[in-house]
C-alpha positions in Angstrom: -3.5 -36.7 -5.3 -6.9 -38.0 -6.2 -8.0 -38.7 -9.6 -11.6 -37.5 -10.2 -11.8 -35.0 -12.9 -10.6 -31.0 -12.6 -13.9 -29.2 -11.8 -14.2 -25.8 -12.3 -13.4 -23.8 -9.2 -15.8 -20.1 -8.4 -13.4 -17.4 -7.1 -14.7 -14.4 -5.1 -12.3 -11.3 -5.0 -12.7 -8.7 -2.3 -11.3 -5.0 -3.6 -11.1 -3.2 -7.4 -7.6 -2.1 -6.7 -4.5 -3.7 -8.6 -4.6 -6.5 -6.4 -8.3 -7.4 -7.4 -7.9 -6.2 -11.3 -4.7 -8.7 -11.5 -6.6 -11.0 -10.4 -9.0 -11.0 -12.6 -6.5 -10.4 -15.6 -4.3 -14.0 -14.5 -7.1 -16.0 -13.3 -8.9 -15.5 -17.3 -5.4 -16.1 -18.8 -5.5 -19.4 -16.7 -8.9 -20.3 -18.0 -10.8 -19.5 -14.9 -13.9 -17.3 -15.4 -16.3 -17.8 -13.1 -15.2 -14.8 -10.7 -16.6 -12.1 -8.8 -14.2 -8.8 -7.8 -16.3 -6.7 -5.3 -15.7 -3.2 -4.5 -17.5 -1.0 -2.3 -16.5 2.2 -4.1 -18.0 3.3 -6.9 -15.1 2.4 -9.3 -12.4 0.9 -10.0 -9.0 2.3 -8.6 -8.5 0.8 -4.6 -6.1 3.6 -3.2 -6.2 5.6 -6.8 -9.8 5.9 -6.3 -9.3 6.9 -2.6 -6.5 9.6 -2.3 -7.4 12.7 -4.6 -5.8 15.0 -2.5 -3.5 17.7 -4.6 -0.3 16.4 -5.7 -1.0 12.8 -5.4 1.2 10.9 -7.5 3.3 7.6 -7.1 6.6 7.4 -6.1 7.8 4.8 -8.0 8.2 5.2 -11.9 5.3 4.7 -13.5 7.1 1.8 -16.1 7.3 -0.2 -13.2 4.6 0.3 -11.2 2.2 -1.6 -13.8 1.4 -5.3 -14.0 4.0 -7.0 -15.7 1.2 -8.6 -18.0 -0.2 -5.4 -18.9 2.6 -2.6 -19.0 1.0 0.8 -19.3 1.6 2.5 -22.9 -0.1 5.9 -22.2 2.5 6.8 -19.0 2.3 10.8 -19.2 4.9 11.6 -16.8 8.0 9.6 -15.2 5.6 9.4 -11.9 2.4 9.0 -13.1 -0.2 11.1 -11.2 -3.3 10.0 -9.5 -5.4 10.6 -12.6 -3.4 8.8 -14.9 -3.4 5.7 -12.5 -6.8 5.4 -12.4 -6.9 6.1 -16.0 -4.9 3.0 -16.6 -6.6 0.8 -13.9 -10.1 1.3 -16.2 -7.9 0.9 -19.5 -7.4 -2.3 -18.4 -11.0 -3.2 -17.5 -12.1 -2.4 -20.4 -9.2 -4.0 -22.3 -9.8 -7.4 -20.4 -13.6 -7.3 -20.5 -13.8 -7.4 -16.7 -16.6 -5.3 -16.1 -18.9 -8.5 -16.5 -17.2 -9.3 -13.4 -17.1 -6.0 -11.6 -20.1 -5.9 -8.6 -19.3 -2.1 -7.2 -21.2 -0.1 -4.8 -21.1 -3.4 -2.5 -19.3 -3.7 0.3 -18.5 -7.3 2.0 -19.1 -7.2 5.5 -18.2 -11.0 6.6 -16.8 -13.5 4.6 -17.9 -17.2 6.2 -15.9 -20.3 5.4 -18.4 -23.6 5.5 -16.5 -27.0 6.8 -19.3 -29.2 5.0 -19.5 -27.6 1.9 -15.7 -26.3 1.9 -17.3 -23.2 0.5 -17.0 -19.6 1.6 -19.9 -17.1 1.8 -19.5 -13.5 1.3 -22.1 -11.8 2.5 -22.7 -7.9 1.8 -23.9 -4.3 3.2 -27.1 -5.1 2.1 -28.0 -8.4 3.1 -26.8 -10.8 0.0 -25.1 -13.5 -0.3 -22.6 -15.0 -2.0 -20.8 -18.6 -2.3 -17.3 -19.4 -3.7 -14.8 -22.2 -3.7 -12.1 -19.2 -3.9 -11.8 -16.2 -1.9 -9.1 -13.9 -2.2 -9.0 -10.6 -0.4 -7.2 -7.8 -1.9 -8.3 -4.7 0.6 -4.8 -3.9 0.4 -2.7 -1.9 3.4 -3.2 1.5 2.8 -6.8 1.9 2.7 -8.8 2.6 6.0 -7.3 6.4 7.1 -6.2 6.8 10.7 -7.0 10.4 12.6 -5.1 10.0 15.8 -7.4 10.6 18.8 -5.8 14.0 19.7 -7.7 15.6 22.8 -10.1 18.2 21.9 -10.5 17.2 18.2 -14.5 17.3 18.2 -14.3 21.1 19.7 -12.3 22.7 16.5 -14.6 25.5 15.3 -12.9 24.8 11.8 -13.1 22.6 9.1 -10.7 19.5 9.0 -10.5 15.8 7.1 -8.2 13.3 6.1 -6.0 13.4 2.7 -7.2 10.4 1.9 -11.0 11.8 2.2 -10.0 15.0 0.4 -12.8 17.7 0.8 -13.0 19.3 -2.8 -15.9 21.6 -2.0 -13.9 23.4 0.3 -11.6 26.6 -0.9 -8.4 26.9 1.2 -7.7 30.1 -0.9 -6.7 32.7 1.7 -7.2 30.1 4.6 -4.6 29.4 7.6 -4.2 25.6 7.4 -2.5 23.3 9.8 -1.2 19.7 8.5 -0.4 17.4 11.1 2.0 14.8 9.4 4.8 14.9 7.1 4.5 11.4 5.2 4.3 10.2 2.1 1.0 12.3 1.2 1.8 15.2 3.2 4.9 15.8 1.5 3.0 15.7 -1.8 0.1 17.8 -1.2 1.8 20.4 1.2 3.3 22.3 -2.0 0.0 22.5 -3.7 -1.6 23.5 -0.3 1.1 26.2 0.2 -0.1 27.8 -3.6 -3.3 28.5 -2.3 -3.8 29.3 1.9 -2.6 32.1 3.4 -0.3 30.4 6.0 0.5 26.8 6.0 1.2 25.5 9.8 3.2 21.6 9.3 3.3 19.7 12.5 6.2 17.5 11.9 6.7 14.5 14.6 9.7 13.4 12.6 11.2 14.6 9.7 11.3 11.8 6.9 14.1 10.9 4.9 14.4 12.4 1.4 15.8 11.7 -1.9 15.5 13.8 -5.6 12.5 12.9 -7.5 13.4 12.8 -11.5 9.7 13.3 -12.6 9.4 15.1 -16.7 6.6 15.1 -18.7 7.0 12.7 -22.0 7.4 14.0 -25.4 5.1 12.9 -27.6 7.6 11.0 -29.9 8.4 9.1 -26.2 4.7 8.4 -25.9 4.0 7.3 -29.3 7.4 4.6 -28.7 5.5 3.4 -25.9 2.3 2.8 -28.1 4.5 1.1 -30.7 8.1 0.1 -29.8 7.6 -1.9 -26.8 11.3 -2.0 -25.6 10.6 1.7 -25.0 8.6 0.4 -22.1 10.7 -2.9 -21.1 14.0 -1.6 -21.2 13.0 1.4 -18.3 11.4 -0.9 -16.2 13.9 -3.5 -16.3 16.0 -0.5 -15.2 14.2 1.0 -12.8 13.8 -2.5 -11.1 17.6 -2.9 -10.6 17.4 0.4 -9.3 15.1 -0.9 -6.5 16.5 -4.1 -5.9 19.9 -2.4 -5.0 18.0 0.5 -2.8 16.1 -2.2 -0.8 19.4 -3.1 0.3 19.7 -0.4 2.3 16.7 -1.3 4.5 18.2 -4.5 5.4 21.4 -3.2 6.7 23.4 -3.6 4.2 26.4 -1.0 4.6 27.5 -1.1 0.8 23.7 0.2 0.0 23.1 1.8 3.1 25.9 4.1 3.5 25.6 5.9 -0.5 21.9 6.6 -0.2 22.2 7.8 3.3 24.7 10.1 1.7 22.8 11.2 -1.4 19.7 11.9 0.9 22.0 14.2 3.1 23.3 15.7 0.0 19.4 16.7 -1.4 18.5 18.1 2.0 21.9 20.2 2.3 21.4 21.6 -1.4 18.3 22.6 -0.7 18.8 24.0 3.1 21.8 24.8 3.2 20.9 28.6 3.4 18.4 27.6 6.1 20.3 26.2 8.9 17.1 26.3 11.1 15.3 24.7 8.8 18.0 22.4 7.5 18.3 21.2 11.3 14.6 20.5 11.9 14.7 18.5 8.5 17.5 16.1 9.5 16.3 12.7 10.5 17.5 11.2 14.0 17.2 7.7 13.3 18.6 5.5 10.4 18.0 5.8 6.7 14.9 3.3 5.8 13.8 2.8 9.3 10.8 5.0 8.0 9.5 5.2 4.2 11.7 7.1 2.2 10.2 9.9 0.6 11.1 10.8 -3.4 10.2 14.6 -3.5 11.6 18.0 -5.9 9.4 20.6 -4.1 8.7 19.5 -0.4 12.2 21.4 1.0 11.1 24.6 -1.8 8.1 24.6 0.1 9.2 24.6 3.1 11.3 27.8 3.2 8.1 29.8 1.6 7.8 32.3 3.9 4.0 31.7 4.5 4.8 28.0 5.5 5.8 27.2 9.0 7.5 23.9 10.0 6.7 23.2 13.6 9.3 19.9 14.9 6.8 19.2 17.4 4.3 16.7 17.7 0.5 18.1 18.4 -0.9 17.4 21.6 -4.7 19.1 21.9 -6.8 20.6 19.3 -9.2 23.8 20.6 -11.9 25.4 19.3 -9.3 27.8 17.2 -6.6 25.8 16.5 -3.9 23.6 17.9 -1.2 23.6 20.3 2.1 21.4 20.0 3.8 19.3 22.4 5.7 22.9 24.5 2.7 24.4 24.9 2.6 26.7 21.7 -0.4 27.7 20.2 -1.3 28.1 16.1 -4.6 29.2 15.0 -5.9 27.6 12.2 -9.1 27.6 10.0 -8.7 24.3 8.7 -6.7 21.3 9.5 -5.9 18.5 7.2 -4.6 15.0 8.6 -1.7 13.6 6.6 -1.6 11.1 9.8 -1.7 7.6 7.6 -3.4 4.4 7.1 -4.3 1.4 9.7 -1.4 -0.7 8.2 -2.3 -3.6 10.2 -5.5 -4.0 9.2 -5.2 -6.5 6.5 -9.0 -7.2 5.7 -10.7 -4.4 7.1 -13.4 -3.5 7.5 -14.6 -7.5 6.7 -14.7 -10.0 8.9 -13.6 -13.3 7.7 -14.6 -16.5 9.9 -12.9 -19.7 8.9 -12.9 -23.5 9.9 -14.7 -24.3 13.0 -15.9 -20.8 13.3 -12.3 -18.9 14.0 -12.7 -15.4 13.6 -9.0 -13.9 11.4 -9.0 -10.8 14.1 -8.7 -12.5 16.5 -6.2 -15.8 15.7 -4.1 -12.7 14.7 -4.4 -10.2 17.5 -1.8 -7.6 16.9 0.8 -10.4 15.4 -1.1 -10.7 12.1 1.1 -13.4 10.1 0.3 -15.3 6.7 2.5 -17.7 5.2 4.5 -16.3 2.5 1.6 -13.1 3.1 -1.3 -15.2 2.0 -2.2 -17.8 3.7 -3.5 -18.3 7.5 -4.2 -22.4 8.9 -7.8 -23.1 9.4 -9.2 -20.4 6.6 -8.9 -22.8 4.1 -8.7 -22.0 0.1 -8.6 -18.1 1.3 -5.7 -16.2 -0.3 -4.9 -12.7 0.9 -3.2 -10.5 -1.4 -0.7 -7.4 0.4 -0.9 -9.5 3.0 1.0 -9.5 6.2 5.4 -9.0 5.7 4.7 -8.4 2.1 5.1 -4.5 2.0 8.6 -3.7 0.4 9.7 -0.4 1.9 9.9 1.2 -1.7 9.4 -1.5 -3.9 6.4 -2.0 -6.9 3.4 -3.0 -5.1 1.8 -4.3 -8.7 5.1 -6.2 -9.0 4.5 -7.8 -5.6 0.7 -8.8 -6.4 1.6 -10.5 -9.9 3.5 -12.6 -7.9 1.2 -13.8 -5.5 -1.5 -13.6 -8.1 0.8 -16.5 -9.7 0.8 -18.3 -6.6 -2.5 -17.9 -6.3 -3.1 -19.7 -10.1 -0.9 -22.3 -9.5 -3.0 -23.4 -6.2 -6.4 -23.5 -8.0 -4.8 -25.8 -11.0 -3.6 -28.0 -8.3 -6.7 -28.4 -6.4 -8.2 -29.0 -10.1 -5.8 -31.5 -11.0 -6.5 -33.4 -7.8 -10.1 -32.8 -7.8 -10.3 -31.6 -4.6 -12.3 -29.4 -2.4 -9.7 -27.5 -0.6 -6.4 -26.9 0.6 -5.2 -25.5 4.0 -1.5 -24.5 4.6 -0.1 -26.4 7.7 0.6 -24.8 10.8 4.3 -26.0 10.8 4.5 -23.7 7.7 3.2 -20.7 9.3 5.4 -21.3 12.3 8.4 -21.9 10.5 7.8 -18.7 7.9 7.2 -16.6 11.4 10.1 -17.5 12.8 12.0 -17.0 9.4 10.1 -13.1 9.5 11.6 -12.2 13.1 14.9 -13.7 12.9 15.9 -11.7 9.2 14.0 -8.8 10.8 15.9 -8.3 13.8 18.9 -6.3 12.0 17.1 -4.2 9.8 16.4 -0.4 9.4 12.3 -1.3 10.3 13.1 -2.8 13.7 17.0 -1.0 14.9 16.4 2.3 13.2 15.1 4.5 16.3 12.1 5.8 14.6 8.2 5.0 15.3 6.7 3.3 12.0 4.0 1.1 11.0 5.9 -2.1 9.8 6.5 -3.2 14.0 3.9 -3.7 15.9 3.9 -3.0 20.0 6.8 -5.7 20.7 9.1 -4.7 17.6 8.0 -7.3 15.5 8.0 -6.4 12.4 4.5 -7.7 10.6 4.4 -5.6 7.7 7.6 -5.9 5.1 9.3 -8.2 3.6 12.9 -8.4 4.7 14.5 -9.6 1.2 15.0 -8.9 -2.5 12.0 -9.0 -5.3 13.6 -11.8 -6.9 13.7 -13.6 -3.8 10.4 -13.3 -3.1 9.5 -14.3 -7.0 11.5 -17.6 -6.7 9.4 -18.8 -4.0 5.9 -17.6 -5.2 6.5 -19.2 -8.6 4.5 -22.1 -7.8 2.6 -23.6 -5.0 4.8 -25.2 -2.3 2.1 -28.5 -2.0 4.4 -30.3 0.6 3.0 -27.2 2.8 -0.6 -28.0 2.6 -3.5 -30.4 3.7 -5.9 -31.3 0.5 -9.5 -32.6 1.1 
C-alpha cells in the first residue's frame, strides 16, 4: 500500500431506488459526501416509483424489506403497499438530508471510464457531463418492462400497456380485458382488475406456484410501538429473516425445505380449488417448487373462480385488431389488454452504456453471460461498483437486505483506496473466473436450472446469471469487507 495521504474520493450513483438511497445513507455515515445519485424519473422510488398498477404491494414483510440502518416505523400493513413504499423511500431523504444530492429528471446515457485520469464521466440526456472517482450503478433488475413481440400487436383496435406503465386515465369499468401473464404483478392487480371490467380474459403460459399471504392492517397501539419501542420492529424482522433463510432452502434443492413448502403450497391451492377441479388442474404447476418465483397471494385463486374471469392455460400466439387468439387457435375479444409479461432481467445497466479501460464496452464483454464478481464488480471497469448486479437476486429474499450489504462492500473499498492513496482499484480476472465457475457449479442442482420451467435467472445455455445460489448470511460474511488480495491498486 502506498503512503500518501487519504484524499477524498467523488462518488457518482446511477438510480433513486433503494440501491441508490442506501448508498447515499452508508457512504455519509462513512464520512463521504461528495456524491451525486441520478435519477431519470421524477422522484425518488426506482421500481416504487415505476409500478402503480392496482394492488401493487411487496411480497416480503414490510419489517424486513427496509434498510437495516433505517427500519421503517410508519409500516401500515404486514405487506406494505406501493404507496407506503415510496412514502418511506422520501422519509428517508428527507431524514438524511439527501436531497442536496438528488439530480432527477436526468437520465445517464453513457458512463466513460478515463485510463489517464482513472476518472469516470457520466454523461446525460441532455448533453452534461459529469466526472467521479466512484461510480456505482444501481438501475436495479426489474426496471426496463418487456412486451413480447407477439405477431399482430400494432393492429389491436384497443387500448393496451404494460403494468409497469399503468395507464390511469383509462376506465376499465365495464371493459373486456385480456392479461397476458400470471407473475408476480399480474397476480396482484388481476383481483382489482376483476372489481371493475366486465370480463377478465388471463392468458396463463404457466401457472406459478403459490403460498398464503398473512397481510392485516396495524392497530394503532402496533404503530405507535413501532414509533417508540423499537424491538416492536427488530424482533419481527429478525423473525421474518429466519423465515427466509429456511424458505431459500428450498430453491437449492434442499429436500428438508423443499419437500414442506411444496406441500403447504399444494395445500393453499387445494383449499381454495378444491370445488373447482378444472380450475384447480390448470392452477397446478408442472415443474418444481422455486424453479419460478414463488408467488405470496390471499385473493388471486378467489379471483379466479369469479364467474366474469376466465383463466385461459394457453400461451398467446397473435394479437388482431379485436382481440387475441391463444396457442389452439381460440379466439377472445377484448377492448383492452394489459401486459403483466415482466422485466429485461438481464439488463443490469440499462439503458446506459458504461465504457471502461481501453475503451471496452460492459454489453458487450458480457454478451448474454453477464457476470460480476461477488455481483459488483467486472475487470477492466475499474473503481465501478454495480449494485443488484449479476447472481445477486435471491428468489424471495429482501432486496434492501442484499444492497446494505454490497453497499458495505462498497464503503469498505473506497476507505481502502483512501488509506493507500490511490487512484483506483480493478478486481482481477482470476477472481471473476474463479466466482463464475463457483456460480455454475452450485447452480447446477438447483430449482432455477433442473426445475422444468422457462424463467429469467438462466440465460439461453441454462446458466443461471441472475441468483444467488446460497443463504443471506453467506453472502453477508463475504461482503463484510473488501477482499484486497482480489484486486490491482494504482
Amino acid at each position: 500500500m502506498s503512503s500518501a495521504a487519504p484524499r477524498a474520493l467523488s462518488v457518482g450513483i446511477v438510480g433513486a431506488g433503494f440501491g441508490g438511497i442506501g448508498s447515499g445513507i452508508h457512504l455519509q455515515k462513512a464520512g463521504i459526501t461528495d456524491f451525486t445519485i441520478f435519477d431519470r424519473g421524477d422522484s425518488v422510488g426506482g421500481v416504487w416509483r415505476a409500478n402503480t398498477y392496482p394492488g401493487a404491494a411487496c411480497d416480503v414483510p414490510s419489517h424486513l424489506y427496509s434498510l437495516g440502518c433505517a427500519r421503517g416505523k410508519k409500516w401500515p400493513r404486514r405487506y406494505a403497499q406501493q404507496p407506503a413504499i415510496l412514502e418511506y423511500m422520501q422519509d428517508l431523504v428527507e431524514e438524511f438530508g439527501l436531497a442536496k444530492h438528488l439530480r432527477l429528471n436526468t437520465a445517464i446515457e453513457q458512463a466513460r471510464f478515463d485510463d489517464a485520469s482513472k476518472q469516470w464521466t457520466l454523461t446525460t440526456d441532455s448533453g452534461e457531463t459529469h466526472t467521479f472517482d466512484i461510480l456505482v450503478t444501481a438501475c436495479g433488475q426489474l426496471t426496463n418492462p418487456v412486451i413480447p413481440p407477439i405477431p399482430g400487436l400494432n393492429q389491436f383496435g384497443g387500448h393496451q400497456f404494460h403494468s409497469a406503465r399503468w395507464d390511469h386515465d383509462y376506465d376499465l369499468t365495464g371493459k373486456r380485458v385480456a392479461v397476458i401473464g400470471t407473475g408476480a404483478s399480474a397476480i396482484q392487480f388481476v383481483p382489482e382488475v376483476a372489481k371493475q371490467a366486465a370480463h377478465t380474459t388471463v392468458f396463463q403460459r404457466s401457472a406459478p406456484y403459490t403460498l398464503p399471504r398473512f397481510d392485516r392492517e396495524y392497530a394503532d397501539w402496533e404503530r405507535w410501538l413501532f414509533k417508540h419501542f423499537s424491538p416492536r420492529v427488530a424482533i419481527p424482522r429478525f423473525g421474518w429473516f429466519l423465515f427466509i433463510e429456511y424458505f431459500s432452502r428450498a430453491f437449492i434443492n434442499k429436500p428438508w425445505a423443499t419437500g414442506p413448502m411444496r406441500a403447504w403450497s399444494n395445500w393453499h391451492r387445494r383449499r381454495h380449488l378444491r370445488d373447482h377441479p378444472e380450475l384447480l388442474d390448470k392452477c397446478t404447476p408442472d415443474y418444481e417448487f422455486g424453479c419460478n418465483r414463488v408467488l405470496f397471494t390471499s385473493d388471486w385463486f378467489e379471483a379466479l373462480k369469479r364467474e366474469d374471469v376466465t383463466l385461459v392455460n394457453q400461451s398467446v400466439t397473435e394479437i388482431t385488431k379485436t382481440g387475441v387468439i391463444d396457442a389452439e387457435g381460440n379466439a377472445f375479444d377484448a377492448d383492452a389488454i394489459v401486459f403483466g409479461t415482466g422485466f429485461a432481467g438481464g439488463d443490469f445497466v440499462a439503458p446506459m452504456d458504461i465504457v471502461g479501460a481501453d475503451g471496452q464496452q460492459l454489453k458487450d464483454v458480457w454478451g448474454d453471460t453477464p457476470a460480476a464478481h461477488l455481483g459488483m464488480t467486472v475487470p477492466r471497469f475499474p473503481n465501478l461498483f454495480i449494485l443488484y448486479g449479476p447472481n445477486t437476486n435471491h428468489g424471495s429474499a429482501s432486496v434492501p437486505y442484499t444492497l446494505e450489504c454490497q453497499i458495505e462492500y462498497l464503503v469498505d473499498a473506497l476507505h481502502t483506496l483512501r488509506r493507500g492513496g490511490h487512484k483506483s482499484l480493478d478486481v482481477q480476472p482470476a477472481a471473476l473466473a474463479a466466482w463464475r465457475a463457483e456460480m455454475d457449479a452450485r447452480s447446477q442442482d438447483t430449482a432455477w436450472t433442473t426445475g422444468g420451467c422457462g424463467n429469467w435467472y438462466v440465460n439461453a445455455r441454462g446458466e443461471n446469471t441472475n441468483n444467488w445460489p446460497g443463504s443471506w448470511l453467506e453472502y453477508r460474511r463475504r461482503t463484510k469487507k473488501l477482499d484486497t488480495e482480489n484486486y490491482a491498486f494504482y
